[in-house]
MARVEXSE-743973 format. One record per residue: z, x, y of N, C-alpha, C in turn; residue number from 1. Coordinates in nm, 2 decimals. Example, Ala and Ser with C-alpha at 12.3 -4.5 7.8 and 13.67 -1.06 7.14 Angstrom:
<atoms>
[[0.78 1.32 -0.57] [0.78 1.23 -0.45] [0.78 1.32 -0.33] 1]
[[0.71 1.28 -0.22] [0.71 1.37 -0.11] [0.79 1.29 0.00] 2]
</atoms>
This chain:
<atoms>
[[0.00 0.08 -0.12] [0.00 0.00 0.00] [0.00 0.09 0.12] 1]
[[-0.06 0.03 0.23] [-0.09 0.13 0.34] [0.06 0.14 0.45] 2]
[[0.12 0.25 0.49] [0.21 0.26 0.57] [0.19 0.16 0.72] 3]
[[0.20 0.13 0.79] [0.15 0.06 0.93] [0.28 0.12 1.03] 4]
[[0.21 0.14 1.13] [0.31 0.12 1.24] [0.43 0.05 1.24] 5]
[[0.45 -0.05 1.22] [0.54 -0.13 1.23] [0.64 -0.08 1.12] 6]
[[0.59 -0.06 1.03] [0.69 -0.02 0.91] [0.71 0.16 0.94] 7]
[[0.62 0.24 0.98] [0.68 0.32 1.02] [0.84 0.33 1.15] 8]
[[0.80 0.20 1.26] [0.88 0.23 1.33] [1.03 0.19 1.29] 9]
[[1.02 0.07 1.17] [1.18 0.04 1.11] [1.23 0.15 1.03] 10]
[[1.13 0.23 0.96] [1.18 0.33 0.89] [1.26 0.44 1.01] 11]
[[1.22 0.45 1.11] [1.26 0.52 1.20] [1.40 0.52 1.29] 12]
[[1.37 0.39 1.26] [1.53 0.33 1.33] [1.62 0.32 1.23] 13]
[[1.60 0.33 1.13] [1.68 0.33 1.00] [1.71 0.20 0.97] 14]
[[1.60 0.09 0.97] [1.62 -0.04 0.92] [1.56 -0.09 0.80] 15]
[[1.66 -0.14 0.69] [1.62 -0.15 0.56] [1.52 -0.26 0.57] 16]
[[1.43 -0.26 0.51] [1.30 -0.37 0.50] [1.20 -0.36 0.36] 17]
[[1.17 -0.47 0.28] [1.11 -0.48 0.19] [0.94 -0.49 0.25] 18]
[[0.86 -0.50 0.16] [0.71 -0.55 0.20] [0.71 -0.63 0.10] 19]
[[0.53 -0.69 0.12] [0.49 -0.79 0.07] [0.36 -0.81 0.09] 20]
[[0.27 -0.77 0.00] [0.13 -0.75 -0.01] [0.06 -0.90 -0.06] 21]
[[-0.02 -0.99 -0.01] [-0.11 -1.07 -0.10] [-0.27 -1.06 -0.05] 22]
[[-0.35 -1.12 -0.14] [-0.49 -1.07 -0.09] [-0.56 -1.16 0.02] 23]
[[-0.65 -1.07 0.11] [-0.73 -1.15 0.24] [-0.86 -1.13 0.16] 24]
[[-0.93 -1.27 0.20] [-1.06 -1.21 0.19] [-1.12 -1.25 0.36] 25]
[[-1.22 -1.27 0.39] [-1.31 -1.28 0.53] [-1.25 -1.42 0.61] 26]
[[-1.15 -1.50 0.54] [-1.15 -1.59 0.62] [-1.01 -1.60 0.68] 27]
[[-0.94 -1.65 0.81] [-0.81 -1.62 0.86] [-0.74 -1.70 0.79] 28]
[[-0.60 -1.64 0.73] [-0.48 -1.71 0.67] [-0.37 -1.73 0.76] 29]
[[-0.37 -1.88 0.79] [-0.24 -1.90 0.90] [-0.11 -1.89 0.83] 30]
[[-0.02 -1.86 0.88] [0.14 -1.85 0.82] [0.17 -1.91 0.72] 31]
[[0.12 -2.05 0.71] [0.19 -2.17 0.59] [0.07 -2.10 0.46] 32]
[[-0.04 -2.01 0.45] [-0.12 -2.00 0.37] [-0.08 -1.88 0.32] 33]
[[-0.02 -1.80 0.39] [0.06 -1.66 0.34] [0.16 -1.70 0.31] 34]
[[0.23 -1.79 0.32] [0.40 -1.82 0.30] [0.36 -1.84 0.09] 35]
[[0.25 -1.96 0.13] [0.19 -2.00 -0.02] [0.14 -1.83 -0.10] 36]
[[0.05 -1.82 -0.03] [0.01 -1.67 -0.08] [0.18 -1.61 -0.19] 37]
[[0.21 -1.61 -0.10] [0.35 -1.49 -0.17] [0.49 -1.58 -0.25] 38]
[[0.44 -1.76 -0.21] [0.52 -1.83 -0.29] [0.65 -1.85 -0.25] 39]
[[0.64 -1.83 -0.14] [0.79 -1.84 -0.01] [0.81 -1.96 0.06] 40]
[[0.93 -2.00 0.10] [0.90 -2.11 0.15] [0.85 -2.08 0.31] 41]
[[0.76 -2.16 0.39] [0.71 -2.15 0.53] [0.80 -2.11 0.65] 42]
[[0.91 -2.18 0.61] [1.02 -2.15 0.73] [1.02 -2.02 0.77] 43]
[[1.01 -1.88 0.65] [1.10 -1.81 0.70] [0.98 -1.69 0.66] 44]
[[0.80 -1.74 0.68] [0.77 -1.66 0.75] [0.68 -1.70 0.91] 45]
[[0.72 -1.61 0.96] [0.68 -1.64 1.13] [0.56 -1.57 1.14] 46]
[[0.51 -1.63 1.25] [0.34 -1.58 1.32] [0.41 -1.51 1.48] 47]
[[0.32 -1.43 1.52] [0.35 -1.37 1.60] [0.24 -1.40 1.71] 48]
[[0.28 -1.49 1.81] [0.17 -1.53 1.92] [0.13 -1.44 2.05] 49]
[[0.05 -1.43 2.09] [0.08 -1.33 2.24] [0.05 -1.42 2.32] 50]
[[0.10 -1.43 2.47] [0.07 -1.51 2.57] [0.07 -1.44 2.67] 51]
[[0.02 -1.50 2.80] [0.01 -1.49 2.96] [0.04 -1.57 2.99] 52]
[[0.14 -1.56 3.09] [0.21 -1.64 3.22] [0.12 -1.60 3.36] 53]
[[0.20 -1.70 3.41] [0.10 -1.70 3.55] [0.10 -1.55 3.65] 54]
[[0.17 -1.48 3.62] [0.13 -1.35 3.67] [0.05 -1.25 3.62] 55]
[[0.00 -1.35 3.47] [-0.12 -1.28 3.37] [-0.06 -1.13 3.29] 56]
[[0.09 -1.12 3.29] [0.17 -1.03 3.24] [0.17 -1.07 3.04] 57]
[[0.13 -1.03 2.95] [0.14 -1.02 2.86] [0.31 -1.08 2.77] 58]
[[0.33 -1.17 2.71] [0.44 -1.22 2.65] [0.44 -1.23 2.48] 59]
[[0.48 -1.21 2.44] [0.50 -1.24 2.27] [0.63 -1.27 2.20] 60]
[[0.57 -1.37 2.13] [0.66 -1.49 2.06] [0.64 -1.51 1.93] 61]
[[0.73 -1.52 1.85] [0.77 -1.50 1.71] [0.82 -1.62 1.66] 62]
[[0.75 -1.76 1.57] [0.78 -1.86 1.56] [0.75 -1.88 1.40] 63]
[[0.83 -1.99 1.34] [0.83 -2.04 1.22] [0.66 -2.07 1.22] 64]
[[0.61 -1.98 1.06] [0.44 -2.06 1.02] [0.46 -2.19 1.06] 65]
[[0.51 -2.31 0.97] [0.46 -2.45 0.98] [0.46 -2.49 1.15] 66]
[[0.55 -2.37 1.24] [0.57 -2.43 1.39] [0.51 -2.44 1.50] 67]
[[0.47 -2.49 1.62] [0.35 -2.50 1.73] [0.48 -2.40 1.83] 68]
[[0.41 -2.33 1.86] [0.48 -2.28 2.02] [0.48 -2.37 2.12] 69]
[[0.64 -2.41 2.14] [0.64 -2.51 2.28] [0.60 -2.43 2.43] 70]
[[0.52 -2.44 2.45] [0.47 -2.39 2.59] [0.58 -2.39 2.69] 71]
[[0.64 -2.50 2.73] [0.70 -2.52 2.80] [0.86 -2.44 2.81] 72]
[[0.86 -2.45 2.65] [1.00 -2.39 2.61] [0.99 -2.25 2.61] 73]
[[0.86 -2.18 2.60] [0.85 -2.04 2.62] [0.84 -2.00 2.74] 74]
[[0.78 -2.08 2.84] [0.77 -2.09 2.95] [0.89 -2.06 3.01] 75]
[[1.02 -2.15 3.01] [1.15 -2.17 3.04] [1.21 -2.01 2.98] 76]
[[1.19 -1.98 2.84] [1.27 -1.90 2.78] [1.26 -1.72 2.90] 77]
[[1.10 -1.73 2.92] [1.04 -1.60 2.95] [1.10 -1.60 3.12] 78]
[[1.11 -1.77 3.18] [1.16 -1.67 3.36] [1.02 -1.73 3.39] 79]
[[0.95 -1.80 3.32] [0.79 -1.78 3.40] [0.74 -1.92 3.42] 80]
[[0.69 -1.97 3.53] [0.63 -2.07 3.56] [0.53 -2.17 3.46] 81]
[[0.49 -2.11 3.41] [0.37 -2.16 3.28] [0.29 -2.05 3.18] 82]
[[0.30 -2.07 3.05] [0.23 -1.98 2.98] [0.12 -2.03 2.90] 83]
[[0.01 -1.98 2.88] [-0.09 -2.01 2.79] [-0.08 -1.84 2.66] 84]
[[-0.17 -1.91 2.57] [-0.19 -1.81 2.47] [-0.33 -1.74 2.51] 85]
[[-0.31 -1.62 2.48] [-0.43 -1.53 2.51] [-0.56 -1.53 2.45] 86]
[[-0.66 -1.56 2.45] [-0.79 -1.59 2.40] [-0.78 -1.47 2.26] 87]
[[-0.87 -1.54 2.18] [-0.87 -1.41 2.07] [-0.93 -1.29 2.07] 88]
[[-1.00 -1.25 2.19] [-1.08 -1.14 2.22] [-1.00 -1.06 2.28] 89]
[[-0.90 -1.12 2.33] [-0.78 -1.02 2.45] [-0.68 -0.95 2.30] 90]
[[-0.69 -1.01 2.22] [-0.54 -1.00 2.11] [-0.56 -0.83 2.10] 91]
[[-0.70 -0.79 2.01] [-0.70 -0.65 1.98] [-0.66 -0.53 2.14] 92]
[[-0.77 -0.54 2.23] [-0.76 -0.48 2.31] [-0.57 -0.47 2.36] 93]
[[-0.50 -0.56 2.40] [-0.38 -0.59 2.41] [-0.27 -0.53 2.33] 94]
[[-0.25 -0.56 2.21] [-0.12 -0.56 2.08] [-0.22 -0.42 2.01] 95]
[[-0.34 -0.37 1.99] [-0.40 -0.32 1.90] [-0.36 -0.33 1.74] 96]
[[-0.35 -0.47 1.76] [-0.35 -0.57 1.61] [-0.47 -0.70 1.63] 97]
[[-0.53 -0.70 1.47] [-0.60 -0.77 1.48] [-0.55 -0.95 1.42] 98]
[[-0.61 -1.05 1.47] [-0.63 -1.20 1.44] [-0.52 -1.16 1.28] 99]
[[-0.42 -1.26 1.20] [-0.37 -1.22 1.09] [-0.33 -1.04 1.09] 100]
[[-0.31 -0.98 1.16] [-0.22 -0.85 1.11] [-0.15 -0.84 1.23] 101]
[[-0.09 -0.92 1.37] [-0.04 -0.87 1.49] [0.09 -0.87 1.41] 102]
[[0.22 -0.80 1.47] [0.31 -0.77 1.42] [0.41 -0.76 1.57] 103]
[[0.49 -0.82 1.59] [0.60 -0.79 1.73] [0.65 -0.65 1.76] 104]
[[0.59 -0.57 1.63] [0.68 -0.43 1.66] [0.56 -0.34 1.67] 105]
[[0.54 -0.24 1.74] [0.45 -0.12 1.74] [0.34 -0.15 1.81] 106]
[[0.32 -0.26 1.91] [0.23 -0.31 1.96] [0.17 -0.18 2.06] 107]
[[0.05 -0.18 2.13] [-0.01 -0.04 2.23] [0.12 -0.06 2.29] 108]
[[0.15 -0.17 2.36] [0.24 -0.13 2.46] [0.38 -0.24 2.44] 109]
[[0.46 -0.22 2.51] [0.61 -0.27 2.48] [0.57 -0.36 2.57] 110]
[[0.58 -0.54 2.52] [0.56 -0.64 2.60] [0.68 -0.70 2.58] 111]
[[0.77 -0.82 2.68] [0.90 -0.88 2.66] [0.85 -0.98 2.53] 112]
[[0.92 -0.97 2.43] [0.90 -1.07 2.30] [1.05 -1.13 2.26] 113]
[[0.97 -1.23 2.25] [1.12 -1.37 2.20] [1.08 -1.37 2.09] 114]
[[1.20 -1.43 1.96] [1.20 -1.46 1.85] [1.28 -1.62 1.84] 115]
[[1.20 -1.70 1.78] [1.27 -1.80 1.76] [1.41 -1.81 1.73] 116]
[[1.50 -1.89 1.79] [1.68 -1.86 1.76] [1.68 -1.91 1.61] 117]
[[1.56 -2.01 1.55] [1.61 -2.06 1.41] [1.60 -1.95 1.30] 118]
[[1.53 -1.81 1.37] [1.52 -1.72 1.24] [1.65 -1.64 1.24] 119]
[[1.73 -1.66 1.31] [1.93 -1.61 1.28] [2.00 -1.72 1.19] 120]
[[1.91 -1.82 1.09] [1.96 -1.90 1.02] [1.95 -1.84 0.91] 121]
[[1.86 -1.74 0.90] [1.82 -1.69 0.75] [1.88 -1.55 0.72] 122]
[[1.88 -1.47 0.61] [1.91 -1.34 0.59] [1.84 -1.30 0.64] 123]
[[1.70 -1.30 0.57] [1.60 -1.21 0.59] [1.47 -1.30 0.64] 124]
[[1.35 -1.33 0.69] [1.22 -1.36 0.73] [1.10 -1.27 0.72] 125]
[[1.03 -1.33 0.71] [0.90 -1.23 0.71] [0.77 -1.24 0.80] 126]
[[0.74 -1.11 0.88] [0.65 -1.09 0.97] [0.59 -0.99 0.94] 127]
[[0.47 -1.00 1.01] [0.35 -0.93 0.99] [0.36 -0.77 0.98] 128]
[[0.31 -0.70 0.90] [0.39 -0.57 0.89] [0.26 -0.46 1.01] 129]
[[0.19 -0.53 1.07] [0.07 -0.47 1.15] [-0.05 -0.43 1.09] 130]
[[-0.09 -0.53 0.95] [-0.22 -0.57 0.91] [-0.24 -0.64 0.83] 131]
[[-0.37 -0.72 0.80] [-0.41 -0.86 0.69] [-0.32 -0.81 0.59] 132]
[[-0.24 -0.88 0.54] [-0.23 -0.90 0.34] [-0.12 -0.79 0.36] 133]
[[0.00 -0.77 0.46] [0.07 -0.71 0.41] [0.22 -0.79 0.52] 134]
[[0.36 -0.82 0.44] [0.44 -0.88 0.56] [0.54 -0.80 0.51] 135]
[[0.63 -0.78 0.64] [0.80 -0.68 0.65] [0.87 -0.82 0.58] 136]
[[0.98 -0.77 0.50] [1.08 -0.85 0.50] [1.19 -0.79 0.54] 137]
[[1.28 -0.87 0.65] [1.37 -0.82 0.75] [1.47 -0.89 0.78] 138]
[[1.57 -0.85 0.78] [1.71 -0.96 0.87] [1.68 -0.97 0.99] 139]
[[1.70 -1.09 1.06] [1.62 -1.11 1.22] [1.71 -1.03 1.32] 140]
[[1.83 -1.02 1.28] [1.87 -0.92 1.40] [1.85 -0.82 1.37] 141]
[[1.82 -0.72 1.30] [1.75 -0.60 1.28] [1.59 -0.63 1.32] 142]
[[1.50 -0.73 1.30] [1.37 -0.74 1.37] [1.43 -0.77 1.51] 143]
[[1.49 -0.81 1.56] [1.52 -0.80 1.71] [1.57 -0.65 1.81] 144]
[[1.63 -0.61 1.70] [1.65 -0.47 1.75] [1.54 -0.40 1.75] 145]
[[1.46 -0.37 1.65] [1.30 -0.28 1.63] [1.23 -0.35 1.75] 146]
[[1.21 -0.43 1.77] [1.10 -0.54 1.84] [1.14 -0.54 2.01] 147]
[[1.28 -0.51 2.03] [1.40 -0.53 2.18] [1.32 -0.67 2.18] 148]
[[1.36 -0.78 2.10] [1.33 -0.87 2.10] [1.46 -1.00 2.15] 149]
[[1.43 -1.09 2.24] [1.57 -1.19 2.21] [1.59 -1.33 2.14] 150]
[[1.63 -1.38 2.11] [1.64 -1.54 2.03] [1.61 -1.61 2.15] 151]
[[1.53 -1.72 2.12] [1.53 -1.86 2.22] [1.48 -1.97 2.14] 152]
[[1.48 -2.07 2.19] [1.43 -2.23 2.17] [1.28 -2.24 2.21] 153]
[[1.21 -2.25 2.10] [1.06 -2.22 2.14] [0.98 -2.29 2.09] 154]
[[1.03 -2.40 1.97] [0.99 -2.48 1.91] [0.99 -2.63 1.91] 155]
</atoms>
C-alpha cells in the first residue's frame, strides 16, 4: 500500500492509526460507497469538503458520508458571512488532492478545518488517507490534533 502524506504526517506526530484499502475503478465513490466498500457503518466515515467564504479564503470541513454540509452552520461555525463549496477544478490546484482522495491533513497549504462535533461520539472514524482506495482509521481528537482542526455543528 502506498505511504501518503497524510499518513506520513500522523506517523510523525506520533499518532496511532490503522489504514484501509478497497478498490477504485474510473468512477467517483462518495463516502456511503466506501463505507460499503470496507463494510463499515456510514457514520463513521467522513468526506472531506473544501469551501470559500465570502473573502474567497479557502475552508475545510469534515462531515459524516451519509451527511450534506449545512452551509449556514459552517458559515456560522467558520466567523464567515456565507460559504459555498469550491468547484471541482479548484480542489487539485488548492488541497493538492484529487476528487475521492482529499484528506484534512497534509493539504499544499494549512487551511482553518472544522470537524463535525458528532465524530467525538466514536473511538475511532475514518478519512481519506490522501488518495482513491485508501482511508486512515483514527480517534477524532487525534485527527483534530494532526489536521489543527476544531469540532462544530455542521450538519
Amino acid at each position: 500500500m502506498t505511504t501518503t502524506n497524510a499518513m506520513r504526517i500522523l506517523s510523525s506526530l506520533g499518532v496511532e492509526f490503522a489504514t484501509a484499502a478497497y478498490p477504485v475503478g474510473d468512477e467517483h465513490l462518495d463516502a456511503v460507497s466506501v463505507a460499503r466498500a470496507l463494510g463499515v457503518e456510514p457514520e463513521i466515515v467522513f468526506k472531506t469538503l473544501v469551501a470559500r467564504n465570502e473573502k474567497n479564503e479557502p475552508l475545510v470541513f469534515c462531515v459524516p458520508g451519509p451527511s450534506e454540509l449545512n452551509l449556514k452552520k459552517a458559515a456560522q461555525a467558520s466567523g464567515s458571512k456565507r460559504i459555498e463549496l469550491v468547484a471541482l477544478r479548484e480542489l487539485t490546484p488548492l488541497t493538492g488532492y484529487v476528487r475521492g482522495g482529499c484528506s484534512p491533513i497534509g493539504m499544499k497549504k494549512k487551511y482553518p478545518t472544522w470537524i463535525d462535533e458528532i465524530a467525538m461520539a466514536y473511538d475511532r472514524i475514518y478519512i481519506n488517507a490522501g488518495a482513491r482506495g485508501i482511508q486512515v482509521i483514527v480517534s477524532p481528537g487525534e485527527l483534530c490534533r494532526a489536521a489543527e482542526a476544531v469540532t462544530a455543528d455542521l450538519v
